[in-house]
NUBASE-580372 format. One record per residue: x, z negated, y negated of N, C-alpha, C, O, CB in turn; residue in three letters. Coordinates in pm, whole numbers, plus 50000, padded with zeros to 5 digits. Glycine has a CB too. Example, Ala and Ser with C-alpha at 12.3 -4.5 7.8 and 13.67 -1.06 7.14 Angstrom:
REM NUBASE-580372
513194922050569512304922050450513204922050330514244915450332511314909550447ALA512854929250225513674928650106512904921349997513414919649886514084942850060SER
//
This chain:
REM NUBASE-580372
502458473203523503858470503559504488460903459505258451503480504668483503565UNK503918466003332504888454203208504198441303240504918432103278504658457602998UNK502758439103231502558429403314502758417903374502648406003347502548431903353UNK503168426103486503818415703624505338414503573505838403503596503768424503817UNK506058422703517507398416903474507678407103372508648399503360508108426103438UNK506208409403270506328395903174506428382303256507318374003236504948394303072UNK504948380603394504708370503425506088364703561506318353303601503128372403458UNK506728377703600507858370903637508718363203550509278352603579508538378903689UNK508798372503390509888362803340509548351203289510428343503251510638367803248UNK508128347803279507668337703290508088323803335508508313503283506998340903333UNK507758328803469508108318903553509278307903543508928296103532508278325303652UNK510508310903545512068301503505511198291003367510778279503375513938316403413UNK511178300003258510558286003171509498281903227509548270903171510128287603021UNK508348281103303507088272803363507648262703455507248251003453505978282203448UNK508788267903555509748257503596510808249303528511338238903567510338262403674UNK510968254603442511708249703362511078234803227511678225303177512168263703308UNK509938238803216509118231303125508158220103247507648209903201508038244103018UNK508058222203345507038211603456508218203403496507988191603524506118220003619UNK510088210303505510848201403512511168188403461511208177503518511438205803503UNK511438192503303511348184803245510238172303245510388160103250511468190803168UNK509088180603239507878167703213508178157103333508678145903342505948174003231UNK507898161903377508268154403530509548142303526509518130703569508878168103649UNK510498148703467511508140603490511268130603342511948120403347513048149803513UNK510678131603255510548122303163509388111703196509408099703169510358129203037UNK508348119003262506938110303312507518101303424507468089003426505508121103382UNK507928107103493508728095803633509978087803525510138078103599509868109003816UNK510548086303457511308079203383510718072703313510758060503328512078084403326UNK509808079403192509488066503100508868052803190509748044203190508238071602979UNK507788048603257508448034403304508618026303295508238015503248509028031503318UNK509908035503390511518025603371511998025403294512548014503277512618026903427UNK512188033303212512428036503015511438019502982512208010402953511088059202915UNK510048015802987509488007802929509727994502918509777986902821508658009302956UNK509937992503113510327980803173511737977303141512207965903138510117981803312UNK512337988103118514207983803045514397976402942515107966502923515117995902984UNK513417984302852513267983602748512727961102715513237951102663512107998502725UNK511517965002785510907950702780512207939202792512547930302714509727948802920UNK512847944502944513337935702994514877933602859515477922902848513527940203167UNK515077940802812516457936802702515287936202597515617944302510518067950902666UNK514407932002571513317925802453513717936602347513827932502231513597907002388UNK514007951702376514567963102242512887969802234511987970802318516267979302304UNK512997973702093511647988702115511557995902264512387999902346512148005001998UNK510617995602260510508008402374510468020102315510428028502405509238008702466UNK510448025502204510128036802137511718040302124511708052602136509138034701993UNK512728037502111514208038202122514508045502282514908056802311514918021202104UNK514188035602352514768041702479513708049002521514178051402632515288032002591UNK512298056202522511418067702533511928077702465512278088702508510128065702491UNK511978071702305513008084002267514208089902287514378101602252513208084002185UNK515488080602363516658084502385516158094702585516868101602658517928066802371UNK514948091202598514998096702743514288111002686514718121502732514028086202883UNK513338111202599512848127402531514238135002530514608143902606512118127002342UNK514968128502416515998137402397517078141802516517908150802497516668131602293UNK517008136102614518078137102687517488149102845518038155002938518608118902721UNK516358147402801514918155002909515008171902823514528181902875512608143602871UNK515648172002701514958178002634515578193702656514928204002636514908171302500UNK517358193002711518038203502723517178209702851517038221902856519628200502739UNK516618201602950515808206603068515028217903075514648224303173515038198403101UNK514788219702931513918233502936514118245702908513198253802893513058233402877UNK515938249502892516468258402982517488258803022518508264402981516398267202960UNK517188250103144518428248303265518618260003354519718263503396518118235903371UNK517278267403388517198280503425518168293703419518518302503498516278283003369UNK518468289903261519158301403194520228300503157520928309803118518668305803100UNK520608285803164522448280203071522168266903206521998255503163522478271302794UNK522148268403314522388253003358523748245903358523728233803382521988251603496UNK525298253703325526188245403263526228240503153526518228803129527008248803263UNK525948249103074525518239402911524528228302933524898217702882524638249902779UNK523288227803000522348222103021523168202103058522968190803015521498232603150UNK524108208803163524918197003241525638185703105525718173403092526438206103355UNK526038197303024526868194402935526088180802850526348169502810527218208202851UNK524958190602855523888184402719523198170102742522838162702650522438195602693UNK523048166702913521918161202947523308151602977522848143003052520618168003057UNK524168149802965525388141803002525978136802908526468125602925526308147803066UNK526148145602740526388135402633525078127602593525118117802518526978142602504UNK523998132202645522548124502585522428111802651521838102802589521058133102617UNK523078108402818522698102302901524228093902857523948081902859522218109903045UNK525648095602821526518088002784526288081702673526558069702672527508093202781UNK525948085402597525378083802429524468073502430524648063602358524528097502359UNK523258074902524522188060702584523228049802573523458041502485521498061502778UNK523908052902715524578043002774525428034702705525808023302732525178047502862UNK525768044202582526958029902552526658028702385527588025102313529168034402593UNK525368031802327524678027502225523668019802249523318012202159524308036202159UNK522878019602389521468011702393521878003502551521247992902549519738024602395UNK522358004102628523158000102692521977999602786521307989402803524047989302647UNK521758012302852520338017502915520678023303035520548035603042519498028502828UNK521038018103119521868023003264520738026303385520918028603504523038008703330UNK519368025403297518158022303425517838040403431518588045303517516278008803358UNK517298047003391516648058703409516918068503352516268078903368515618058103394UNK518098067603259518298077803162519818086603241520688092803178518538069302985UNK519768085203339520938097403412519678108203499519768120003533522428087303569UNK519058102903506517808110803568517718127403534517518136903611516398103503503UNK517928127103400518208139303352519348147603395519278158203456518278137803234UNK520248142303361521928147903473521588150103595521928160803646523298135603503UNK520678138103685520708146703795519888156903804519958162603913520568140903895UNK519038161703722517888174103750518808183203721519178189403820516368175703654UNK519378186803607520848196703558521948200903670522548211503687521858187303442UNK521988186603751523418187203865522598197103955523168207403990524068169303966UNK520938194204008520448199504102520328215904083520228224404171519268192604121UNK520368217603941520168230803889521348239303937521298249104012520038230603734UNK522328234403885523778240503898523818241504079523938252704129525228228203814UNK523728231404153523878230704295523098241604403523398245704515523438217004325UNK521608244904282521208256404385521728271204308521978282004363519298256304415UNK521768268804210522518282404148523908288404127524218298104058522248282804040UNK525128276204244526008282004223526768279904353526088277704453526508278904104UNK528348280304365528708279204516528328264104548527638257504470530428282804551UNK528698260004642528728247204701530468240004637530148228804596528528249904897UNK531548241204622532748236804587532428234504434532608224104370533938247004625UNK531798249204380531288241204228530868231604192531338223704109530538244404170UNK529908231104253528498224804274528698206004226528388197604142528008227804473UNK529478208304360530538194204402531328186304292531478174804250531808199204503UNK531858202204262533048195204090532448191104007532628181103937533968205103986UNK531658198904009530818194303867530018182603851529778177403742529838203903832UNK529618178603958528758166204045529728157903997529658154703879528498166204232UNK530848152704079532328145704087532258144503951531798133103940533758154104152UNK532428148803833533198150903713532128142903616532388132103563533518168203674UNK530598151603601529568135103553529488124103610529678113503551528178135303552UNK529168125103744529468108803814530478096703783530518084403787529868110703946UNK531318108203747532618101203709532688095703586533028084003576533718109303715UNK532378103103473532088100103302530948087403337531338076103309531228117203187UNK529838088603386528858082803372529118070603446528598061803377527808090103401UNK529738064103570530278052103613531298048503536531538036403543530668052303740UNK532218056603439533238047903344532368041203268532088029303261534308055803248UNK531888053003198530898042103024529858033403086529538024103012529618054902875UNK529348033603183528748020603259529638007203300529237995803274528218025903394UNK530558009203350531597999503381532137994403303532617983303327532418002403441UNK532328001803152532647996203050531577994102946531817986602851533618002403009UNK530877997702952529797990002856528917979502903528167972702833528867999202801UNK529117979003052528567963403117528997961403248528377962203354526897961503129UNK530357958203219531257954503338530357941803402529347936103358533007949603286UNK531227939703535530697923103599530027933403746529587944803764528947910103459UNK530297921003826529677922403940528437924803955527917931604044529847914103998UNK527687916703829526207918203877525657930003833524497932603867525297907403831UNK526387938903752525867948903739526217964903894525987976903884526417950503578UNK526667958803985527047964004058525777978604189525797987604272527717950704100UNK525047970704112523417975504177523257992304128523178002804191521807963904086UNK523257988003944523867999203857524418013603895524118025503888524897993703804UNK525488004103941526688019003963526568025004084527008036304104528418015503963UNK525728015404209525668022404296524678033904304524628044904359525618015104377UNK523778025004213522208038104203523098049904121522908061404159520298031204066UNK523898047804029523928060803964524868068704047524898080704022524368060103813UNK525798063204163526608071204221525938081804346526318092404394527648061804267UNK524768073004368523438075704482522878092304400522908103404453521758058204471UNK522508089504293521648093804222522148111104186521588122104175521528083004102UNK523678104704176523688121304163524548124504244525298133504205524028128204028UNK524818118704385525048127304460523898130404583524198137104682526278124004497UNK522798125604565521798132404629521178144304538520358151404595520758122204671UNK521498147304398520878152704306521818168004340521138178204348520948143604150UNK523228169204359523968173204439523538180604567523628192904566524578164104457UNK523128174904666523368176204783521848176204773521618187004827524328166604866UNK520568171004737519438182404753519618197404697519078207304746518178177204682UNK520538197304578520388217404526521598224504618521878236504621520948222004299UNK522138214904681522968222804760522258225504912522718233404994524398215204769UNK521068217304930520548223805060519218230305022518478232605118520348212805185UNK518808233204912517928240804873518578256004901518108265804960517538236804730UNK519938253604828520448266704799520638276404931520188287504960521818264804725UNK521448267704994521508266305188520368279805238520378291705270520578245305267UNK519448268105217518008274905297517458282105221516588287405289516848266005344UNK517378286905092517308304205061517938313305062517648324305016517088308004977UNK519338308405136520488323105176520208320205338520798329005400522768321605115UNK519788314505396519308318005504518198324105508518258335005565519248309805569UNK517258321205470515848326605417515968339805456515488345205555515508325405254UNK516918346105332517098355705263517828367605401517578379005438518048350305120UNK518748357505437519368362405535518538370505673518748382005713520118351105568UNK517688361705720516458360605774515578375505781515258383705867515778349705689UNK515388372505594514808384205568515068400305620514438408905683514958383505452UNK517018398305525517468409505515517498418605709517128429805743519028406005425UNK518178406005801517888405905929516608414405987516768426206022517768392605955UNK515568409105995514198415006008514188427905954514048436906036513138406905943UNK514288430905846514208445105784515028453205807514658464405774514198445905665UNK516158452605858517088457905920516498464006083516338475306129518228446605919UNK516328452306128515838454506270514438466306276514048475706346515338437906331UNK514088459706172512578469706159513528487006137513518496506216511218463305955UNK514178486106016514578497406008515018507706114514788519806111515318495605940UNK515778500306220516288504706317515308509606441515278520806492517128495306345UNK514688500506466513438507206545512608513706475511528513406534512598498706612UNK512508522906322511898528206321512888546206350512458556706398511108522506210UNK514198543206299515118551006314515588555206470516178565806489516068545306239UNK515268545606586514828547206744514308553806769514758563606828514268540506807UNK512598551306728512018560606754511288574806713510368581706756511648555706782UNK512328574906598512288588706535513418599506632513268611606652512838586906352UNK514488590906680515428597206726514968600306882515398609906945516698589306703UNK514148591906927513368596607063512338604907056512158612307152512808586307135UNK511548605406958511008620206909511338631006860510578640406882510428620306845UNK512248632806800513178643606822514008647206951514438658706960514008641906733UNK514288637307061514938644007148513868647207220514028657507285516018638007214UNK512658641207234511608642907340510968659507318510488666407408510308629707316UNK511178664307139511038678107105511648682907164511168690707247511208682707002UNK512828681207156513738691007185513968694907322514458705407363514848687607135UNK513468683407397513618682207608512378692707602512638702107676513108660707732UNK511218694107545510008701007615510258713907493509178719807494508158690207620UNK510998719607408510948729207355512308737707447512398750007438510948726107197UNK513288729807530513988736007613513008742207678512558752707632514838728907686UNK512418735507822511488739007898510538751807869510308760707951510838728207906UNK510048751207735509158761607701509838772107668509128781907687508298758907606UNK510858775007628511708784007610512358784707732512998795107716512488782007502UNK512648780607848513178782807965512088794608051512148806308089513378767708034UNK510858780508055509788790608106509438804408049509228813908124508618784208102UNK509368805407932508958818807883509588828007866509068839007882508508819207795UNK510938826807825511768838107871512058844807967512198857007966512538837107858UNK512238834308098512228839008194511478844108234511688855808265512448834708246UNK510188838108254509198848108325508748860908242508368870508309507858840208362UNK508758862008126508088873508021509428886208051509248898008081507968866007805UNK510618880008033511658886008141511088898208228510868910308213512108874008250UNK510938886608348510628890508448509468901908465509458912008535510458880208503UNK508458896308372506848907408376507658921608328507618932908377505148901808218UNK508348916508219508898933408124509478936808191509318948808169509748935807987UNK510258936308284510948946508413509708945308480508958951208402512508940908519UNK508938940908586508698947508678507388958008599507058968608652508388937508809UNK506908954308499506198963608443506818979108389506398990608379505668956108343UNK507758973508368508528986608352508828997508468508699009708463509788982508306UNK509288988908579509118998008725507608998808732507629011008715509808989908883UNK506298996208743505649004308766504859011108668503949018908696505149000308843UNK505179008408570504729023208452505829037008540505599048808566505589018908207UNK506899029008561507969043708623507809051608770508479061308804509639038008641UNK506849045608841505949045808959504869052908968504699062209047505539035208985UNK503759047008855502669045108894502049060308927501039060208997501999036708794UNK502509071908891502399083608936503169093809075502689101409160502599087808828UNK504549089109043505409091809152505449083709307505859088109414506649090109089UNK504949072509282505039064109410504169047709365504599037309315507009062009457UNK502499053009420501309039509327501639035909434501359024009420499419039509268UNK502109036709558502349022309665503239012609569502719002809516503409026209839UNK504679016109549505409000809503505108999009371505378988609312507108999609513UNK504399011409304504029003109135502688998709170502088995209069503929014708965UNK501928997509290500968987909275501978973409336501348963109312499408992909372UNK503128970809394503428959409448504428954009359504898942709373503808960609584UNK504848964309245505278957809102504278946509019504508935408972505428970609001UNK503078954909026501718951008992501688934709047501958925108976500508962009071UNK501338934109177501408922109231502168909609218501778898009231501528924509316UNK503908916309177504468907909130504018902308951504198891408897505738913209161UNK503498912908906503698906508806502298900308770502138897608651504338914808710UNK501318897808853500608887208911500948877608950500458867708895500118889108983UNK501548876409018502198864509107503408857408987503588845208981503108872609280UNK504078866308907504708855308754504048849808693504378838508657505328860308637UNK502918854908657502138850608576501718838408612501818828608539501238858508556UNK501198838308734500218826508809501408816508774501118806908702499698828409009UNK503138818208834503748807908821504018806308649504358795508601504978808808917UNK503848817308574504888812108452503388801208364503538792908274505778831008319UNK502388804308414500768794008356501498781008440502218772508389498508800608444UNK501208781708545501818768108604502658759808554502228749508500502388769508700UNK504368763008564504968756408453504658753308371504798741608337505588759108411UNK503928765208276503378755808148502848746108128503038737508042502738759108088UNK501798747208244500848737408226501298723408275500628713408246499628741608292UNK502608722408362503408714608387504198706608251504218694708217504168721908473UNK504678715908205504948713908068505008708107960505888701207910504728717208040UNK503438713307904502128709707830501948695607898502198686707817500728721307854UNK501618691208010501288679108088502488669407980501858661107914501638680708294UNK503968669007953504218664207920503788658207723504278649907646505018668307988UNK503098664407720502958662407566501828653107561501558646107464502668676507476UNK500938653707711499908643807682500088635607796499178634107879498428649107662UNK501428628907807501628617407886500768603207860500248595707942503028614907872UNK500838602407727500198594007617499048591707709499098582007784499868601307457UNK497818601307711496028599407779496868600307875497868593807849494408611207764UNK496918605007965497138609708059498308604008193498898611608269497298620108001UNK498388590608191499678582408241499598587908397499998579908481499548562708224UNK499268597208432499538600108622500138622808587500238631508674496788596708774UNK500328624008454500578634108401502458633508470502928622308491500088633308221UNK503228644408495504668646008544505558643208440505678651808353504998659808596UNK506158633708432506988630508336508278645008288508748649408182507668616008403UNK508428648308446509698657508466509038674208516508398672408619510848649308609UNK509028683108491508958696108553509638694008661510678687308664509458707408479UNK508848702308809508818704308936510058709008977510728701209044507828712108971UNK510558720608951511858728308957512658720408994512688709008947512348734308844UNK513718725709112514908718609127515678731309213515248742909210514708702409210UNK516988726609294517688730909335516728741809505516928752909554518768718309334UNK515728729809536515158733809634514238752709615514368761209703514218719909658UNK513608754309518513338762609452514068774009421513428784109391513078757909379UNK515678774509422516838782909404516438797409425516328806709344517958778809500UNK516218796709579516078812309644514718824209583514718836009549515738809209827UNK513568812209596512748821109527512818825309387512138834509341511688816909539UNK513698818009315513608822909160514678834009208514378844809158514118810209008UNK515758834909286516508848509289515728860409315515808870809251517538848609389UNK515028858409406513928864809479513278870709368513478882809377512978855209567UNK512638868309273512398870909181513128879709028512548885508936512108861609188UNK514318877809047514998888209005515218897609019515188906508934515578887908997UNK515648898809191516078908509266514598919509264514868931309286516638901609420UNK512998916209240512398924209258512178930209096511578940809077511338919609344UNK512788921608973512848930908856514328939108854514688941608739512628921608712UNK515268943808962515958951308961517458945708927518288952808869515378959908892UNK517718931108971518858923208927519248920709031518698911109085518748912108848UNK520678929709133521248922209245521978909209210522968905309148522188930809316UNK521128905309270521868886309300522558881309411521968881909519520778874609311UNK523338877809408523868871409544523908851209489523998846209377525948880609590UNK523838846609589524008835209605525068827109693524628825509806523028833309630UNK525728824209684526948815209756527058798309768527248790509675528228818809676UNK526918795909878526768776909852528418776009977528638781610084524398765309953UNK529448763709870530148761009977530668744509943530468739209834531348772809996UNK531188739410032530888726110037530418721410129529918728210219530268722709963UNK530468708110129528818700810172527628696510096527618685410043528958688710229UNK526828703010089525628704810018524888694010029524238692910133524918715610054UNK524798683309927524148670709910523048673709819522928684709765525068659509857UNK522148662709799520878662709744521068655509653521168643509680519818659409816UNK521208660809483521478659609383520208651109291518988651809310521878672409354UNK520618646409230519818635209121518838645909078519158657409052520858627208969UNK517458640309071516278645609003516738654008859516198664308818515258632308971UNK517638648208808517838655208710518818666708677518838676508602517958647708647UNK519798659708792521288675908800520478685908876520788697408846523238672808928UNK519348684708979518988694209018517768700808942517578712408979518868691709136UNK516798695608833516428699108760517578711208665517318723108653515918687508719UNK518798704608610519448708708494520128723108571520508733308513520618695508425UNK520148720408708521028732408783519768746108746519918756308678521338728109004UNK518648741408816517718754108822517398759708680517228771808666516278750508895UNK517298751008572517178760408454518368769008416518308780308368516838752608335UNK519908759408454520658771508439521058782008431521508790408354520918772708452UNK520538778008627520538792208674519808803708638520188815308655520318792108780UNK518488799108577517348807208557517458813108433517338825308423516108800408569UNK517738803508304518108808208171519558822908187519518833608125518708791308079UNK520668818708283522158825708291521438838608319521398846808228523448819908422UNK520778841908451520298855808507519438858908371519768869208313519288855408675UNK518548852508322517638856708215518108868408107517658879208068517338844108139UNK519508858308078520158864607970520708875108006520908884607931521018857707909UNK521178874308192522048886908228520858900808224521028911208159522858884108408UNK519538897308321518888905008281518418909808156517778920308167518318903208329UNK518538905308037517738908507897519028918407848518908929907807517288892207774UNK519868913407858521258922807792522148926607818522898931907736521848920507723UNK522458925207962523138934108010522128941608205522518944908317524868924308015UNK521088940808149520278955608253520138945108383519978933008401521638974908303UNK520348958908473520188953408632521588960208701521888971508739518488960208723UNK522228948008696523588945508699523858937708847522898933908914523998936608563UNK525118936008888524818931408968525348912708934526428910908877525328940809078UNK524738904008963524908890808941525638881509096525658885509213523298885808890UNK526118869809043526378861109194526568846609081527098843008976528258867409329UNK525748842409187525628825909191526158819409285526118823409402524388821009198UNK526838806309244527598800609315528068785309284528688780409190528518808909319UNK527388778509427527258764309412528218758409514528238761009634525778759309433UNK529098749109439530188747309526530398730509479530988725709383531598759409497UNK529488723109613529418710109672530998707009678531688713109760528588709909824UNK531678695409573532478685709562532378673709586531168671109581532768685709481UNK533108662309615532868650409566532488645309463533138642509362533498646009575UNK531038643609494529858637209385530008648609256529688646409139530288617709321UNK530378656609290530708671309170529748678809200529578679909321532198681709183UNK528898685709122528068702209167529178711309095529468707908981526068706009081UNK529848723109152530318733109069529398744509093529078749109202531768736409094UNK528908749608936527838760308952528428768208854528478764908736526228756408926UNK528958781008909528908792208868527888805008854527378809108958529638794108916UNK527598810908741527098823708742527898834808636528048832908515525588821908709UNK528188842408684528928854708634528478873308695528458879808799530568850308685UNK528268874608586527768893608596528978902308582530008900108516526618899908448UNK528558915808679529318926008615529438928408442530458929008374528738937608676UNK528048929308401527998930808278528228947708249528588955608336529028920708216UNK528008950708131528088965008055529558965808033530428957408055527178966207901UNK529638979407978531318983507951531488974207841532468966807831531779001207900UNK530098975107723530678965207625530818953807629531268949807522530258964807537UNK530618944307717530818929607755529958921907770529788913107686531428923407686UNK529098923107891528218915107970527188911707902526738920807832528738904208020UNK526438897807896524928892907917525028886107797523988884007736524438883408055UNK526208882007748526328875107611525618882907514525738895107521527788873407562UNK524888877807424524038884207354525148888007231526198882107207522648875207322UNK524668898007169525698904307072524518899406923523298898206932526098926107110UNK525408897106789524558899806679522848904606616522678914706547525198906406653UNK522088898006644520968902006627520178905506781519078911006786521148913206530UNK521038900706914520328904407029519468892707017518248894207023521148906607167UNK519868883607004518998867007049519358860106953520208862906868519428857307196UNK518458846906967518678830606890519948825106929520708818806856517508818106940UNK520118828107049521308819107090520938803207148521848795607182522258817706952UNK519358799007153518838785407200519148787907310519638778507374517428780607183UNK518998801007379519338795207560520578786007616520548776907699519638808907656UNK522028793107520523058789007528523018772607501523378763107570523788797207449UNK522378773807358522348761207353521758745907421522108734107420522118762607273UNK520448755907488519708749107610520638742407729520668731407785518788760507680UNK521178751607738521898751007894522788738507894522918729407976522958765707933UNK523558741807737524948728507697523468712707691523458702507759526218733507435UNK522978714907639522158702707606521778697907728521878685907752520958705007518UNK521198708407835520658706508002521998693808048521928681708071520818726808128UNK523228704008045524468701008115524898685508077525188676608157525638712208071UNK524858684607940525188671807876523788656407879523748644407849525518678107703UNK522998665307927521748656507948522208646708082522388634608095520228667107983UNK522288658908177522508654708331523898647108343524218643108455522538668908436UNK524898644408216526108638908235527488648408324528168644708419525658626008309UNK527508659008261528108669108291528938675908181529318671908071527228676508342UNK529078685508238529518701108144529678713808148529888718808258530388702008106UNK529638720508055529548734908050530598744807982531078743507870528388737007990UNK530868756208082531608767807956530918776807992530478777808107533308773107950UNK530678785607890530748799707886531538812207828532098809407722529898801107857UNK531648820407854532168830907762532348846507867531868846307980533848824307688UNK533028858407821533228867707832533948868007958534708858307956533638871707732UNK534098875708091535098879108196536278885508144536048892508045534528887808299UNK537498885108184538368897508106538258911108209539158919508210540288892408084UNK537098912308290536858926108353535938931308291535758942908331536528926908489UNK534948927008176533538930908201532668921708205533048913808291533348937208308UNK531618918008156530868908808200530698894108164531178890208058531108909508300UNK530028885308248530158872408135529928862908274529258865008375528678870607971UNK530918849908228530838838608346530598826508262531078824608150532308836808448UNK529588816308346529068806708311529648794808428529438797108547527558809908297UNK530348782708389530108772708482529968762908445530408760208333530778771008561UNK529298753108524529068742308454529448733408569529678738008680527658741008388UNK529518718208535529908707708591529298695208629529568686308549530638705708537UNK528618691908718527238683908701527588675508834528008679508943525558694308703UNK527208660208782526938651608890525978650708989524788651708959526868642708852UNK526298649109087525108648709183524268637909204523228638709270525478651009298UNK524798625009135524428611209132523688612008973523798620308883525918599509155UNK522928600008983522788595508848523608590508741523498591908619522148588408855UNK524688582708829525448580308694526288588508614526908597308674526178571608708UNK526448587608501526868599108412528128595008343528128584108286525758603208305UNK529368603508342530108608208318530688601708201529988604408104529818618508323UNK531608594808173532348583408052531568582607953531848575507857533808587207981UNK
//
């Protein structure tokens, strides 16, 4: 780890030191040929371009001082050796520094402000038209020196931007489909808890009538028997309906949705009524054919509501009741219930997931639900469910 953080901090001076060279190797030259051409040493103006190259090697770390430095070195040329050819070269590597490392309005001022020093002491240390070539290169010079670190800078906050973008997006689809695996738990841990209560329900009463039979009268505790054959066969089924959903994955001709619907109604009463639960059923309205899914969300209702009526408050008498609105299902279920207050489970009777099943069913299908206590006795459930697919604000 110390390592890789040395050889990062590395890096700024390795750029910082190839800067420089660079900008003195591409200068000297023109440093030579200047030199020739005003018949001076060349060792004067190589040396006034070393020194002026020389703050370059850490522009990285101070690039306003750097500006500072490489601008009295490059004025100092100019109006002692009167060297207007290659020795701003340095200013502009400094300007480019500042331009990717700071805003763009800075960038600019600071640009503006040497350009400016550096075309006076040129203009005055070798005024005349013909030096006019001069001032344009140096006005060229650093405002492309400028305006390359200002589109460097540009395109690594887009880059960056880019980046941050992508990783975001990634984040989010991974946070998608965590959140669709958790609801996809939670849709088939309803179901399995729908199915099994109910039917295990169902076996523990009718097994109970014919243990209470099977001596006094083996005709109907053998046809208790039968029924609780005939749950079984269905409560494996569901499951395996179920289960089908967990391996949709292999299995793409597997039921996305459990079978159950509204059509199914009578026989699941049917089925109560022989573990000792009078049911009545009531349909009023006009009875339309409800979305795959309100009529899915209706039948577990119904099935979970009696479940609970049967588990805790006995064999009571129950009524169900489906009452066809405009594009409305109204589904009621409500029990006599016990003296102490119906099917609602009391402290330590249950989990309380059925309840919570049912609201999740209801709110799935784009609906809603209440429950609570009768003030006679007993406990009423209704819920509110579209018959269409589309769902509810």
């Amino acid at each position: 780890m110390s390592d890789r953080t040395g050889r990062a901090g590395a890096r700024p001076w390795m750029t910082d030191l190839v800067g420089a060279g660079l900008c003195f190797g591409l200068s000297s030259p023109v440093a030579v040929v200047t030199a020739y051409y005003h018949r001076s040493p060349a060792a004067w103006y190589l040396g006034g371009l070393a020194l002026a190259c020389l703050p370059l090697l850490v522009r990285s770390r101070w690039p306003f001082p750097v500006v500072a430095a490489t601008l009295a070195a490059d004025v100092a040329q100019l109006a002692l050796l009167a060297f207007p050819g290659p020795s701003p070269a340095a200013t502009g590597v400094a300007l480019y520094t500042v331009a990717v490392r700071t805003e763009r309005r800075t960038a600019w001022r600071i640009g503006a402000g040497a350009t400016a020093v550096l075309l006076a002491v040129s203009v005055i240390r070798r005024p005349g038209p013909d030096n006019l070539w001069q001032y344009l290169a140096v006005l060229a010079g650093m405002g492309l020196a400028v305006a390359s670190g200002d589109a460097v800078r540009s395109g690594r906050r887009l880059l960056a931007a880019a980046v941050e973008r992508a990783d975001r997006a990634e984040r989010t689809r991974e946070a998608e489909a965590c959140r669709r695996v958790t609801e996809e738990r939670l849709r088939i841990a309803r179901e399995l808890h729908d199915v099994v209560a109910h039917h295990i329900t169902l076996v523990n009463a009718q097994a109970g009538v014919a243990h209470h039979l099977m001596r006094s009268d083996p005709d109907h505790a053998y046809q208790a028997l039968e029924r609780i054959r005939d749950t079984s066969r269905t409560a494996l089924d569901e499951l395996r309906t179920t289960v089908g959903l967990l391996r949709h994955g292999e299995s793409p001709d597997a039921p996305r949705e459990p079978a159950p619907g509204l059509a199914g109604l009578d026989a699941l009463l049917a089925s109560f009524r022989h573990s000792g639960l009078d049911v009545t059923l009531e349909r009023t309205g006009d009875p339309a054919e409800p979305a795959s899914i309100t009529g899915l969300a209706a039948y577990r209702i119904v099935q979970e509501a009696l479940t609970n009526t049967r588990k805790h408050a006995g064999p009571v008498a129950a009524r169900v009741r489906l009452d066809y609105r405009t594009g409305v299902l109204h589904l009621t279920v409500e029990d006599d219930g016990r003296a102490g207050g119906g099917a609602q489970p009391g402290p330590g009777a249950g989990t309380g997931h059925g309840m919570i099943g049912m609201a999740e069913r209801a709110k799935a299908a784009g609906g809603t639900l209440t429950a609570g206590p009768r003030p006679g006795g007993g406990f009423r459930l209704h819920a509110e469910l579209p018959l269409h697919t589309g769902r509810k604000g």
